[in-house]
mmCIF file as Biopython writes it, N, C-alpha, C and O atoms, coordinates in Angstrom:
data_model
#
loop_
_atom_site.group_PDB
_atom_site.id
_atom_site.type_symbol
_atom_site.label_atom_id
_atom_site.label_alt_id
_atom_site.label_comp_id
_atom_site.label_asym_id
_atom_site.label_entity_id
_atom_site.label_seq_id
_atom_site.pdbx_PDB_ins_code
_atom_site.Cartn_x
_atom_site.Cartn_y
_atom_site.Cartn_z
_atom_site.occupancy
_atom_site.B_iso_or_equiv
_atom_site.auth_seq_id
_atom_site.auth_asym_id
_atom_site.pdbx_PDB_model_num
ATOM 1   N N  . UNK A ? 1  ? -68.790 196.072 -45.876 1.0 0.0 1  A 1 
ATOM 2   C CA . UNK A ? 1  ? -69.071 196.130 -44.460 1.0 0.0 1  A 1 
ATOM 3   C C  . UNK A ? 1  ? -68.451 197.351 -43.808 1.0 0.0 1  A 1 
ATOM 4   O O  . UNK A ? 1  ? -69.145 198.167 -43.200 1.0 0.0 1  A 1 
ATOM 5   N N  . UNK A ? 2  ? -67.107 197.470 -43.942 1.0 0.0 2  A 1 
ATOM 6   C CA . UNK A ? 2  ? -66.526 198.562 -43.548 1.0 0.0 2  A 1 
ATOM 7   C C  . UNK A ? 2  ? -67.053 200.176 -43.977 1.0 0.0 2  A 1 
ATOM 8   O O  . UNK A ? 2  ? -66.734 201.191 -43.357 1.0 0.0 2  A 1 
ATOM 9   N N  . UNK A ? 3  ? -67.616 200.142 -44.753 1.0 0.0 3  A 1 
ATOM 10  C CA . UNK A ? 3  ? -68.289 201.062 -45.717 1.0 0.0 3  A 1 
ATOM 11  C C  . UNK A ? 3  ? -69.281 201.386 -44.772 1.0 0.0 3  A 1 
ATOM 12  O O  . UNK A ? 3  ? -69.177 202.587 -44.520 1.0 0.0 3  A 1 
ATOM 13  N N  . UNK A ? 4  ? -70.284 200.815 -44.070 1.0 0.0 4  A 1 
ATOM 14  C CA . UNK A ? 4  ? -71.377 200.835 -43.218 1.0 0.0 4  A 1 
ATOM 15  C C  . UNK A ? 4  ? -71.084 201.391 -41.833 1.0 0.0 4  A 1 
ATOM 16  O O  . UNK A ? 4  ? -71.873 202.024 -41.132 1.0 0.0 4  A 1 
ATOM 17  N N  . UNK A ? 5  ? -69.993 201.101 -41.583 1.0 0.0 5  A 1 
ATOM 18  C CA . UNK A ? 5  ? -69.420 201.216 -40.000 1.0 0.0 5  A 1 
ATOM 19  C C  . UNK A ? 5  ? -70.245 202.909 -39.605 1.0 0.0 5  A 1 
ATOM 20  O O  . UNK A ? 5  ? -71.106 203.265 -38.800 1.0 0.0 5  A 1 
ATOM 21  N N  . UNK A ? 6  ? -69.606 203.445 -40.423 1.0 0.0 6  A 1 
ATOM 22  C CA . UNK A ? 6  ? -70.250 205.060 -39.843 1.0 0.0 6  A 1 
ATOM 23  C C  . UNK A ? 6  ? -71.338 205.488 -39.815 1.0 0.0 6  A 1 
ATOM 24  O O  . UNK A ? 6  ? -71.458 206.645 -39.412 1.0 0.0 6  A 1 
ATOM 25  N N  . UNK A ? 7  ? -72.475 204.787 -40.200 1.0 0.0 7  A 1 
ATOM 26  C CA . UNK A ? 7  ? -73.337 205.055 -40.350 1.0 0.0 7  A 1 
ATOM 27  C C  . UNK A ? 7  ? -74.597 203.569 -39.971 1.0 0.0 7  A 1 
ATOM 28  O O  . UNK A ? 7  ? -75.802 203.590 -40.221 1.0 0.0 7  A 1 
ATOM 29  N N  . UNK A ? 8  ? -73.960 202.635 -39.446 1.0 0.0 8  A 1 
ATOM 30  C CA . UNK A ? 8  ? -74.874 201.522 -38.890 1.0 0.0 8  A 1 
ATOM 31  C C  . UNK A ? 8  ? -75.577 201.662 -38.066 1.0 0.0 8  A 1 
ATOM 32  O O  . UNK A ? 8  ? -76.716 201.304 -38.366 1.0 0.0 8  A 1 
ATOM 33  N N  . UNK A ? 9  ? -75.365 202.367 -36.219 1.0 0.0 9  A 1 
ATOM 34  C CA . UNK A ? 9  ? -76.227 202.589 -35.658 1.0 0.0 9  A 1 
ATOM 35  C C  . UNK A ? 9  ? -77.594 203.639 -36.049 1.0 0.0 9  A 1 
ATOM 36  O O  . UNK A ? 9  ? -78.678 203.896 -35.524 1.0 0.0 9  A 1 
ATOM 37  N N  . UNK A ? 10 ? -76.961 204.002 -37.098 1.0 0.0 10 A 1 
ATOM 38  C CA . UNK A ? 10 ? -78.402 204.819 -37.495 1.0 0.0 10 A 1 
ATOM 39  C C  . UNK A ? 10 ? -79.336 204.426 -38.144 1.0 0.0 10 A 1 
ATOM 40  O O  . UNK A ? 10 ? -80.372 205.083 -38.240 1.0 0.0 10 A 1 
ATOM 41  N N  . UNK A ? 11 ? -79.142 203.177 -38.769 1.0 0.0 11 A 1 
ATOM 42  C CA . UNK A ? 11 ? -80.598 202.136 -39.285 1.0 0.0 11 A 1 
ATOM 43  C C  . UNK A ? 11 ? -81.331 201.827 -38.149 1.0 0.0 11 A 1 
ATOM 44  O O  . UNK A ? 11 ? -80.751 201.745 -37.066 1.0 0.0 11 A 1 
ATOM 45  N N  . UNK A ? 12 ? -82.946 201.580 -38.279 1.0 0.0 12 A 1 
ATOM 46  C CA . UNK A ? 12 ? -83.782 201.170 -37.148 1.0 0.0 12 A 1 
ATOM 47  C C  . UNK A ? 12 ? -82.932 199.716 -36.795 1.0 0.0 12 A 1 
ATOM 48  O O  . UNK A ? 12 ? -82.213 198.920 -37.398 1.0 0.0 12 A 1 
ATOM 49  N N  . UNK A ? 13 ? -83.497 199.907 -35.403 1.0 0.0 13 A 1 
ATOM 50  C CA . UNK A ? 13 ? -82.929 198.804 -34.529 1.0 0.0 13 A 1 
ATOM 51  C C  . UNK A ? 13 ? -81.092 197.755 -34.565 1.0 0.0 13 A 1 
ATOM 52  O O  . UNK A ? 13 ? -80.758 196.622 -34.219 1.0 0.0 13 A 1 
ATOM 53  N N  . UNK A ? 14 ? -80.415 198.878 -35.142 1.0 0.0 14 A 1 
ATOM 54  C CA . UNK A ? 14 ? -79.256 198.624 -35.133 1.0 0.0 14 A 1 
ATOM 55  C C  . UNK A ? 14 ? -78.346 199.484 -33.857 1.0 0.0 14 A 1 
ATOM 56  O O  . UNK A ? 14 ? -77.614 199.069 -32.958 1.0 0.0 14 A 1 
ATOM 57  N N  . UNK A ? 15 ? -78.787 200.859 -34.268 1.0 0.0 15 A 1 
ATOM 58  C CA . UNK A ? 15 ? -78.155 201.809 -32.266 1.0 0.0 15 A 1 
ATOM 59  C C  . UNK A ? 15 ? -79.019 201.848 -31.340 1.0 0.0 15 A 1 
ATOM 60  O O  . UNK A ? 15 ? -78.998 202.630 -30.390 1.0 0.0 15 A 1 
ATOM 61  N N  . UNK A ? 16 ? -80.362 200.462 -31.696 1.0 0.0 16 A 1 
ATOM 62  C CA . UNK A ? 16 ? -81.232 201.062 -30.695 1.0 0.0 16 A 1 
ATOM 63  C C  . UNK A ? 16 ? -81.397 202.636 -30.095 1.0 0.0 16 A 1 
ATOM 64  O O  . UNK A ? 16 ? -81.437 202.768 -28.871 1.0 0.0 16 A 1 
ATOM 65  N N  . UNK A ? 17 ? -81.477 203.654 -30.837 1.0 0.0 17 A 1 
ATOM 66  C CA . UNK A ? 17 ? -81.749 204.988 -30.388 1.0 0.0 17 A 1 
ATOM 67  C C  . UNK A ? 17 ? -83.056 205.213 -30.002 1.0 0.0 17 A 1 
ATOM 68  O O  . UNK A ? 17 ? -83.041 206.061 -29.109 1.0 0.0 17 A 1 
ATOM 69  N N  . UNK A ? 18 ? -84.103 204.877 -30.237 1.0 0.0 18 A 1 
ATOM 70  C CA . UNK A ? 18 ? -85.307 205.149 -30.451 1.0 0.0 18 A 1 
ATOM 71  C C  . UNK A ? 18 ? -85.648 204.369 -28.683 1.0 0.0 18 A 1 
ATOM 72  O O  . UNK A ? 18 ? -85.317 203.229 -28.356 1.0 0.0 18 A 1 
ATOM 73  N N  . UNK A ? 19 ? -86.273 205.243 -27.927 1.0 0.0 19 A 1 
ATOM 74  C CA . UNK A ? 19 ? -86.139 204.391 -26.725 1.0 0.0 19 A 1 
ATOM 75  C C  . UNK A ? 19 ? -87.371 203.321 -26.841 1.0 0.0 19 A 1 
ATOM 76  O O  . UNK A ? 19 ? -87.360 202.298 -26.157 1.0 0.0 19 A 1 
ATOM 77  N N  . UNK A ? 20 ? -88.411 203.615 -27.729 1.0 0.0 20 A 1 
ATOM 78  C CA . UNK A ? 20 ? -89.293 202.190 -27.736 1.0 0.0 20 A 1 
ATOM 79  C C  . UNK A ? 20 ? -88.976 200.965 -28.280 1.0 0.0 20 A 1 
ATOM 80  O O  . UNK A ? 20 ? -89.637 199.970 -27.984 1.0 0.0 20 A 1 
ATOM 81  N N  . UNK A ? 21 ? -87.760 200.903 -29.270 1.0 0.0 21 A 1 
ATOM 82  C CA . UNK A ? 21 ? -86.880 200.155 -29.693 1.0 0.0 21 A 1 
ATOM 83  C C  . UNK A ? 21 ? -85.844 199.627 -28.335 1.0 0.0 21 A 1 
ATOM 84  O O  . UNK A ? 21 ? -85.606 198.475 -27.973 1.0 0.0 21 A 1 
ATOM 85  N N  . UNK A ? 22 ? -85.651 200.141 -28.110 1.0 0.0 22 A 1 
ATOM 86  C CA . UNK A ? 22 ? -84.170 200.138 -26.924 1.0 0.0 22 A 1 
ATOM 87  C C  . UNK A ? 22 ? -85.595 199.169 -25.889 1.0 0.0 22 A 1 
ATOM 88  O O  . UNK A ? 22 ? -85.472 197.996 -25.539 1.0 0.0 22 A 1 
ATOM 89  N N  . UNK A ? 23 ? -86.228 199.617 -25.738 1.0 0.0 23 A 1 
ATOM 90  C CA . UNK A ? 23 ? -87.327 199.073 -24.127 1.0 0.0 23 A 1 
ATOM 91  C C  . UNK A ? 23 ? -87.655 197.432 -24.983 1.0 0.0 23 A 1 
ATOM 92  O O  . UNK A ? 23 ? -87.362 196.303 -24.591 1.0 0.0 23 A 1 
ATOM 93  N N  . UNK A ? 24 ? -88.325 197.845 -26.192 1.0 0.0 24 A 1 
ATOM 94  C CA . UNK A ? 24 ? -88.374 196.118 -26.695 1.0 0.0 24 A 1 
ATOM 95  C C  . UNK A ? 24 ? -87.315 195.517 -26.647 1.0 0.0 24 A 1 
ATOM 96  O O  . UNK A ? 24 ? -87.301 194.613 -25.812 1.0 0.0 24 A 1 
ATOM 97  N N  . UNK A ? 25 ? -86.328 195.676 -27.273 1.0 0.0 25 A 1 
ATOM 98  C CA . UNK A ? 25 ? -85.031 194.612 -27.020 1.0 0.0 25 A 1 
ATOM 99  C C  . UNK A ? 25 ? -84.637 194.701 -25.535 1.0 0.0 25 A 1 
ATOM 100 O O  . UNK A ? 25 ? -83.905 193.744 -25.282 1.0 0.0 25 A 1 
ATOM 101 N N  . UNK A ? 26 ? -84.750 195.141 -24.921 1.0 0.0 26 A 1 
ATOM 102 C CA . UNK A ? 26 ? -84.487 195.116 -23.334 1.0 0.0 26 A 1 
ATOM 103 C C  . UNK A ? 26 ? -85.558 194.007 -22.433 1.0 0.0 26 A 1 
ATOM 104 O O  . UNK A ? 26 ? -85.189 193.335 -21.470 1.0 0.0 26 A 1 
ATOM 105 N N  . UNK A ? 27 ? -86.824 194.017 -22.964 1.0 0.0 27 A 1 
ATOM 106 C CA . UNK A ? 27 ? -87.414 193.482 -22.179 1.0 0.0 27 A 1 
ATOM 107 C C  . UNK A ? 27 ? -87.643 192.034 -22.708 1.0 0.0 27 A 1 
ATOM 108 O O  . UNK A ? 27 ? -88.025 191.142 -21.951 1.0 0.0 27 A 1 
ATOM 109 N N  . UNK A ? 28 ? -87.364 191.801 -24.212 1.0 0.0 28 A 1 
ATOM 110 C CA . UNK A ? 28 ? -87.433 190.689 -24.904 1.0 0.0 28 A 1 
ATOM 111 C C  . UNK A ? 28 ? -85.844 189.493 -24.369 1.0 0.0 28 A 1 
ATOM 112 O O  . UNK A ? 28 ? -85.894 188.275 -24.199 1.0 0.0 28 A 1 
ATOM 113 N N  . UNK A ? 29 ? -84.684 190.351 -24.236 1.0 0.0 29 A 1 
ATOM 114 C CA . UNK A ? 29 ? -83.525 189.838 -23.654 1.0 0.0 29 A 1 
ATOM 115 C C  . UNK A ? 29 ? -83.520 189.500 -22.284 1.0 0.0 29 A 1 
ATOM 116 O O  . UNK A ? 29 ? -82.789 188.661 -21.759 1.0 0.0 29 A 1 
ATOM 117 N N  . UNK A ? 30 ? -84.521 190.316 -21.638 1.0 0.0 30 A 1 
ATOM 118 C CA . UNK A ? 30 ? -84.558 189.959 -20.245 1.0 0.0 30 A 1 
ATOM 119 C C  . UNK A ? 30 ? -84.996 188.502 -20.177 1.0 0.0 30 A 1 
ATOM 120 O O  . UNK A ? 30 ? -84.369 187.572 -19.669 1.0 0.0 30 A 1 
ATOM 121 N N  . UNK A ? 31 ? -86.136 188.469 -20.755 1.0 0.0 31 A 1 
ATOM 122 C CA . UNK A ? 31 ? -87.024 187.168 -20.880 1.0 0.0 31 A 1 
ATOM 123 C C  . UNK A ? 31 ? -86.919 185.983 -21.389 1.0 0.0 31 A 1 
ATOM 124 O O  . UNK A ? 31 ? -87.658 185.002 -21.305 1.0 0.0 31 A 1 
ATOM 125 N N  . UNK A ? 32 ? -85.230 186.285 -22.310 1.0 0.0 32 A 1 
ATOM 126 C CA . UNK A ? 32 ? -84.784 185.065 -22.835 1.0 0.0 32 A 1 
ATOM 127 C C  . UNK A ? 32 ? -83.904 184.253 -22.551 1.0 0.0 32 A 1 
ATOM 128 O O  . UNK A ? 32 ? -83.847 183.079 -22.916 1.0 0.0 32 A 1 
ATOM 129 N N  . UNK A ? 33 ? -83.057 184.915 -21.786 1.0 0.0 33 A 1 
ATOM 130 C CA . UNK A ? 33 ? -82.085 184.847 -20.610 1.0 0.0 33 A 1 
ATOM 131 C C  . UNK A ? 33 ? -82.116 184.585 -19.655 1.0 0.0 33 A 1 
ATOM 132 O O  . UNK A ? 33 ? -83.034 185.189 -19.101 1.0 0.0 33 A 1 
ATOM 133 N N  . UNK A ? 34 ? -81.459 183.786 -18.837 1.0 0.0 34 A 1 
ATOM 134 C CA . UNK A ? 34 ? -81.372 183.045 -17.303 1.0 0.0 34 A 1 
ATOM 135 C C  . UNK A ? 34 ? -81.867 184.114 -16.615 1.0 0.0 34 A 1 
ATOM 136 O O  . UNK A ? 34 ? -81.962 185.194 -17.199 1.0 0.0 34 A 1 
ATOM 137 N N  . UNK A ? 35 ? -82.297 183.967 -15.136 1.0 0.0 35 A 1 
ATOM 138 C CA . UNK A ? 35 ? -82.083 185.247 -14.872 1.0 0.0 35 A 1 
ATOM 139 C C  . UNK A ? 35 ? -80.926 185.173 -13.622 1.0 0.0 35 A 1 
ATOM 140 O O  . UNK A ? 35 ? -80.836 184.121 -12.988 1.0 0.0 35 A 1 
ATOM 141 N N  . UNK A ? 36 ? -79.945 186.458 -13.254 1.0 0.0 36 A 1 
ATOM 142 C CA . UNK A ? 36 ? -79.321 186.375 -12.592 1.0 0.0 36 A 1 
ATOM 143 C C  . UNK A ? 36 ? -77.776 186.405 -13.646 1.0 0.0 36 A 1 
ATOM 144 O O  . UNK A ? 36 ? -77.861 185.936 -14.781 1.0 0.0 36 A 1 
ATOM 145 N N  . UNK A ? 37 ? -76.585 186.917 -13.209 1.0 0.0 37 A 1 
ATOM 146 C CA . UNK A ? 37 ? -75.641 187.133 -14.187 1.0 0.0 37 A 1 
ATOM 147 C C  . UNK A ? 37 ? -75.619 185.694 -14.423 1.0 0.0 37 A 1 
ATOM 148 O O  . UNK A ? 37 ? -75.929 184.752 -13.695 1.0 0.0 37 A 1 
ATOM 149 N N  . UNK A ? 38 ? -74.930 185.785 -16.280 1.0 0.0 38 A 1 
ATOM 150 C CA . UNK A ? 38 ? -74.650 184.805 -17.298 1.0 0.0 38 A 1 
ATOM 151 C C  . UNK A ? 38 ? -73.697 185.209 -17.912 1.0 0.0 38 A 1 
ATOM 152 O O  . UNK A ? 38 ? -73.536 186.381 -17.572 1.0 0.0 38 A 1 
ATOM 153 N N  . UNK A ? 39 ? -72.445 184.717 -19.132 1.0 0.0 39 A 1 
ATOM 154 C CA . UNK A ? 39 ? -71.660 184.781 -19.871 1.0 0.0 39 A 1 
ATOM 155 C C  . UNK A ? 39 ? -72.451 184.403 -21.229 1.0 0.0 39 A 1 
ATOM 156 O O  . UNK A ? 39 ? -72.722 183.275 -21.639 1.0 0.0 39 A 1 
ATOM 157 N N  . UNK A ? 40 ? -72.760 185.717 -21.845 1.0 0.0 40 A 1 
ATOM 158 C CA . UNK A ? 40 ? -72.968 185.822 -22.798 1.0 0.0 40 A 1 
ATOM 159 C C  . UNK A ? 40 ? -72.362 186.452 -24.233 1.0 0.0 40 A 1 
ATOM 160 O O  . UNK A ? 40 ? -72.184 187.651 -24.449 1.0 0.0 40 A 1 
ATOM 161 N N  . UNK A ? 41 ? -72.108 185.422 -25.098 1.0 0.0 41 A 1 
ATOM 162 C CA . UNK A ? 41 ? -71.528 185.354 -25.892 1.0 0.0 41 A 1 
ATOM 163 C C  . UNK A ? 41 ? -72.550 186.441 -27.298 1.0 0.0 41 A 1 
ATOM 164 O O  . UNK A ? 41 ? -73.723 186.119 -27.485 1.0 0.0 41 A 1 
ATOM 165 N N  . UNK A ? 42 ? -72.142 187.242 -27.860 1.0 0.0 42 A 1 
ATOM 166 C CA . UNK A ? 42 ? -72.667 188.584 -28.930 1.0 0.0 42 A 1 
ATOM 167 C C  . UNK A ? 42 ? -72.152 188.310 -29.881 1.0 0.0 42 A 1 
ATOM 168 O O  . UNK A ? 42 ? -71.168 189.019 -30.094 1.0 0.0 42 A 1 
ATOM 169 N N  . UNK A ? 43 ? -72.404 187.352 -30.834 1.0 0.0 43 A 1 
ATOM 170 C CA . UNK A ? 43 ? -71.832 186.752 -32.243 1.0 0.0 43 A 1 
ATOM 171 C C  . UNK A ? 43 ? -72.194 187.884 -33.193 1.0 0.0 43 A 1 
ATOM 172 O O  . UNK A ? 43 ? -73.373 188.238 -33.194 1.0 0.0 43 A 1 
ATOM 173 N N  . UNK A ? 44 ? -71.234 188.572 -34.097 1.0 0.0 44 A 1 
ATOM 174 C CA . UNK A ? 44 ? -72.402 189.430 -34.639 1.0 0.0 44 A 1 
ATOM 175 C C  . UNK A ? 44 ? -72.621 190.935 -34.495 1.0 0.0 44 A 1 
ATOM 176 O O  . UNK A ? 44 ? -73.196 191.671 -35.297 1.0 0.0 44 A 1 
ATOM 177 N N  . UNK A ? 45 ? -72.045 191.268 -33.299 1.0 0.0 45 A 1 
ATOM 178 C CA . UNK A ? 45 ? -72.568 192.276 -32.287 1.0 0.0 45 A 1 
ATOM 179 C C  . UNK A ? 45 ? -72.558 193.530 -33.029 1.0 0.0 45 A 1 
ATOM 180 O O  . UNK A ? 45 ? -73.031 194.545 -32.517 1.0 0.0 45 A 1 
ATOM 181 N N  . UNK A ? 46 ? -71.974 193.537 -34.377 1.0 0.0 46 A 1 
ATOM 182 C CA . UNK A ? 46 ? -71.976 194.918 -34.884 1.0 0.0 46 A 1 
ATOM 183 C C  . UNK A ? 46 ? -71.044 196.145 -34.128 1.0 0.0 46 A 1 
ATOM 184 O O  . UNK A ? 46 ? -69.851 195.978 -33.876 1.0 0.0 46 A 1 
ATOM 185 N N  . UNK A ? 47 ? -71.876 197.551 -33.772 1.0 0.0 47 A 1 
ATOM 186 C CA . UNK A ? 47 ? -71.178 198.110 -32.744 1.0 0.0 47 A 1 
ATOM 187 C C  . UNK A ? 47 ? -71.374 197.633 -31.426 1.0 0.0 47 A 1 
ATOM 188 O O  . UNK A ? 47 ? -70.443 197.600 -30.622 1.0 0.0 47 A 1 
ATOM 189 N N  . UNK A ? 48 ? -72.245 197.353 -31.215 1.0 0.0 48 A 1 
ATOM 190 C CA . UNK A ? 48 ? -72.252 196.266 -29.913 1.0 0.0 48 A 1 
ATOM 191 C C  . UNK A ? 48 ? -73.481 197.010 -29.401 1.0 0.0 48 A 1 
ATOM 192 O O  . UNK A ? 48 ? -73.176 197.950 -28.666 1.0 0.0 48 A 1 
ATOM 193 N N  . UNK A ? 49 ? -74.632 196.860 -29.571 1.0 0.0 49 A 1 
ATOM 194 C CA . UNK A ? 49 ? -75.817 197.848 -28.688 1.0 0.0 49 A 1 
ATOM 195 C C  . UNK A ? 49 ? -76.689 196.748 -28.420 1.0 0.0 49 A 1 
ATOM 196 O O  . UNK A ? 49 ? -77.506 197.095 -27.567 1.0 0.0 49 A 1 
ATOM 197 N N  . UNK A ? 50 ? -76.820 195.841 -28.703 1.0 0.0 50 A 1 
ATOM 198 C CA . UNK A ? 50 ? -77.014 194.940 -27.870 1.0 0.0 50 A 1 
ATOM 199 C C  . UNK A ? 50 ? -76.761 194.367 -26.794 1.0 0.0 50 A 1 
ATOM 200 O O  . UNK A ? 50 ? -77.565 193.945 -25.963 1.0 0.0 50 A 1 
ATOM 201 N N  . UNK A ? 51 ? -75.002 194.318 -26.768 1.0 0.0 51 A 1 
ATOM 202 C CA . UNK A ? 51 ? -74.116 194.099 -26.018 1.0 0.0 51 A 1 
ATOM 203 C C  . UNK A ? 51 ? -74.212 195.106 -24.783 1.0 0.0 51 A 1 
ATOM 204 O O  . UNK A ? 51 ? -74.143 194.766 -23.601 1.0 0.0 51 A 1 
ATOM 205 N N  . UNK A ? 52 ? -74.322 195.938 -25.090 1.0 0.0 52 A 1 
ATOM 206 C CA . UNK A ? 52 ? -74.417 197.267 -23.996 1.0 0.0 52 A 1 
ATOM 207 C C  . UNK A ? 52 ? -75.786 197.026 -22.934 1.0 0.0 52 A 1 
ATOM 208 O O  . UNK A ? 52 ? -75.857 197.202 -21.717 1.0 0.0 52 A 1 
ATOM 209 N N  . UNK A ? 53 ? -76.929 196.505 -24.009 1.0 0.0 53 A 1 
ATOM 210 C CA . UNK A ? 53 ? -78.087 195.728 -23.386 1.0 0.0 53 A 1 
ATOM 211 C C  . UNK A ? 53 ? -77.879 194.986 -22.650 1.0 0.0 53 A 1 
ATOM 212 O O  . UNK A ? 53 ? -78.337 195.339 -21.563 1.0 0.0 53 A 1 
ATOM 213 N N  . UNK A ? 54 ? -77.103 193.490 -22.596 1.0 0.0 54 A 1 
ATOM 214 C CA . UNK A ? 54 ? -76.770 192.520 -22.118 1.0 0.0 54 A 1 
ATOM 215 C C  . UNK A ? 54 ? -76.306 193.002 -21.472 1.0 0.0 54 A 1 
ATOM 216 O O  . UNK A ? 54 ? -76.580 192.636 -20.329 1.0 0.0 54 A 1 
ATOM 217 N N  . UNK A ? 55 ? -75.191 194.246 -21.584 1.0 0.0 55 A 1 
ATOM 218 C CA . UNK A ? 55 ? -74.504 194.081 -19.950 1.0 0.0 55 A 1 
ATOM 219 C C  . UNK A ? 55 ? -75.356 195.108 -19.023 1.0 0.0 55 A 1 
ATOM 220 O O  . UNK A ? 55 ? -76.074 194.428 -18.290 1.0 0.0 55 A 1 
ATOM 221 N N  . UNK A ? 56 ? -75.417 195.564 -18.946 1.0 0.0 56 A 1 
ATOM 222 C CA . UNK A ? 56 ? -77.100 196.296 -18.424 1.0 0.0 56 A 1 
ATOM 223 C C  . UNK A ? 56 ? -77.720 195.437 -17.394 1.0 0.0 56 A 1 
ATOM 224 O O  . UNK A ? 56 ? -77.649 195.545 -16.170 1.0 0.0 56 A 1 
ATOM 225 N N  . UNK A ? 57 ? -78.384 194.503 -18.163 1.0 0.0 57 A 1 
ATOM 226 C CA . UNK A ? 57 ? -78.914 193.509 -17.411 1.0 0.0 57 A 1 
ATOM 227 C C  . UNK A ? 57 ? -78.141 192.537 -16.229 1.0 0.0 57 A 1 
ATOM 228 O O  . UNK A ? 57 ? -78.583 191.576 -15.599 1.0 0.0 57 A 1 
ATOM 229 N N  . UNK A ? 58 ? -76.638 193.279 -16.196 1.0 0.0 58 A 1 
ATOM 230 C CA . UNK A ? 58 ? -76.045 192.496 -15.151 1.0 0.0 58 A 1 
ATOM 231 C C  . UNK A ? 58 ? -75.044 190.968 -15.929 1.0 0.0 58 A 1 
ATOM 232 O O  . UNK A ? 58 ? -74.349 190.156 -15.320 1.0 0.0 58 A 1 
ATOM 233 N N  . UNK A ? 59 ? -75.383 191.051 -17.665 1.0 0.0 59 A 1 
ATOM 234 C CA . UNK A ? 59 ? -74.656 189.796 -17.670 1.0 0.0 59 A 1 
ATOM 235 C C  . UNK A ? 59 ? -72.849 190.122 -18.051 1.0 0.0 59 A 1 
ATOM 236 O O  . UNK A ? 59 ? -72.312 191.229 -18.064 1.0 0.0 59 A 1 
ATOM 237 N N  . UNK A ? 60 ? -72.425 189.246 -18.235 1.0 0.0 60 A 1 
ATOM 238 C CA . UNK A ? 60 ? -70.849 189.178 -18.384 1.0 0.0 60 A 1 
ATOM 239 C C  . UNK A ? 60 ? -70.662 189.173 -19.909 1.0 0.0 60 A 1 
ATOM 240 O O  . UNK A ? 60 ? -70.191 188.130 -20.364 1.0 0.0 60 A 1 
ATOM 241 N N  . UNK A ? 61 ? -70.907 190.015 -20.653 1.0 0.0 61 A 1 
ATOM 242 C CA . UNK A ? 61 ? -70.702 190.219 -22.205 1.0 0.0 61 A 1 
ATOM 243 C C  . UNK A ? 61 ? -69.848 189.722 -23.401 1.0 0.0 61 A 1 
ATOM 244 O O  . UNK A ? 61 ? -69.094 190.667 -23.168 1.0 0.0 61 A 1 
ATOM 245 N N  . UNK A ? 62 ? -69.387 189.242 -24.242 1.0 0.0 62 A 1 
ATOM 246 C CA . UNK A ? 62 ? -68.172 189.213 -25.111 1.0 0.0 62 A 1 
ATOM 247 C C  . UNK A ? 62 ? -69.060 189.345 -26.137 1.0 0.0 62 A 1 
ATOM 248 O O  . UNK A ? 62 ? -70.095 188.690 -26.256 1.0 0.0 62 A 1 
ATOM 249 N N  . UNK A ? 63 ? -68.444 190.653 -27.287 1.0 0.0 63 A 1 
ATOM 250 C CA . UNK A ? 63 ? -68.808 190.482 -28.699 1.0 0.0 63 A 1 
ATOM 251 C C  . UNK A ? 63 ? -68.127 190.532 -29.301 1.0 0.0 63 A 1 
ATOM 252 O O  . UNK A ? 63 ? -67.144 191.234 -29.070 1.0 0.0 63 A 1 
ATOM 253 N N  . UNK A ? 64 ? -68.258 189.800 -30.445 1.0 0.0 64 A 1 
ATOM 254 C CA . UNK A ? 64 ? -67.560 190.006 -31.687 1.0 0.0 64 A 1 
ATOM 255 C C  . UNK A ? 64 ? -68.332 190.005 -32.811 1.0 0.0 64 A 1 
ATOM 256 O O  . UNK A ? 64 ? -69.472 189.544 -32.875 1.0 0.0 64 A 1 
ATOM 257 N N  . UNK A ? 65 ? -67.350 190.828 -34.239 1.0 0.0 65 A 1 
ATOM 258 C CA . UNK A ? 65 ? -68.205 190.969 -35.138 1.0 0.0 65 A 1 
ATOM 259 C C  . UNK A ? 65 ? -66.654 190.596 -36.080 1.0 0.0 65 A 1 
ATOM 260 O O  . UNK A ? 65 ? -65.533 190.464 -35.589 1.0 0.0 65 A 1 
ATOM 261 N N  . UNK A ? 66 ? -67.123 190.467 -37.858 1.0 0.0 66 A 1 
ATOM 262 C CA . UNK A ? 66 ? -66.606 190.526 -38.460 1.0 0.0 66 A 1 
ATOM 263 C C  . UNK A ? 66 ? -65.728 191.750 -38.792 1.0 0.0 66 A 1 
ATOM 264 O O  . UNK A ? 66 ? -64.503 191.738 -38.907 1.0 0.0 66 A 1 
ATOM 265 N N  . UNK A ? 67 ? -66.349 192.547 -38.894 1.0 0.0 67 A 1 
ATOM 266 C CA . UNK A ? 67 ? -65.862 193.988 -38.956 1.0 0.0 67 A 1 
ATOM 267 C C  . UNK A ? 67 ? -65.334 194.475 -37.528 1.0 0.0 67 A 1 
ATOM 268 O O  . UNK A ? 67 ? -65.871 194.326 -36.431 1.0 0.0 67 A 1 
ATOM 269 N N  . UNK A ? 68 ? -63.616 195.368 -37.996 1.0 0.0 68 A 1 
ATOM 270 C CA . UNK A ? 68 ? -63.190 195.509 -36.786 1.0 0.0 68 A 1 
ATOM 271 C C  . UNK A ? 68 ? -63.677 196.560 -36.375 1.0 0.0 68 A 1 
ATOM 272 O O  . UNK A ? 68 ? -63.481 196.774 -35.178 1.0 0.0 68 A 1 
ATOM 273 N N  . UNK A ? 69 ? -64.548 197.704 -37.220 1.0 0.0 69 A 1 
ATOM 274 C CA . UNK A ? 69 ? -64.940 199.080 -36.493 1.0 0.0 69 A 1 
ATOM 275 C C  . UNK A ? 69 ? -66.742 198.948 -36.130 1.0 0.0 69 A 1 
ATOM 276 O O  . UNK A ? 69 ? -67.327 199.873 -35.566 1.0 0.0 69 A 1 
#
């Protein structure tokens, strides 16, 4: 796992870089989610670009991942 760290956001849909990637998970999270701020919990979160999503949208974030980097 640690081995991956430097180089994870650069697999598709892991740094969301690609902004048609970034707009699908944005608009798919919008839609799955309350709307209006929430405490949302990022099990998982990797480097967290999801997380960065979620809070975006106004919610109250926490991630964690196995890996500390």
């Amino acid at each position: 796992m640690e081995r991956a760290a430097e180089t994870f956001d650069d697999q598709p849909d892991h740094g969301l870089r690609d902004p048609r990637v970034l707009a699908a998970w944005t608009g798919l999270l919008n839609d799955w989610l309350p709307a209006g701020k929430s405490n949302v919990l990022d099990a998982g979160c990797g480097t967290g670009s999801l997380s960065l999503v979620l809070a975006g949208l106004g919610h109250q974030v926490s991630g964690i991942d196995i890996s500390p980097r």
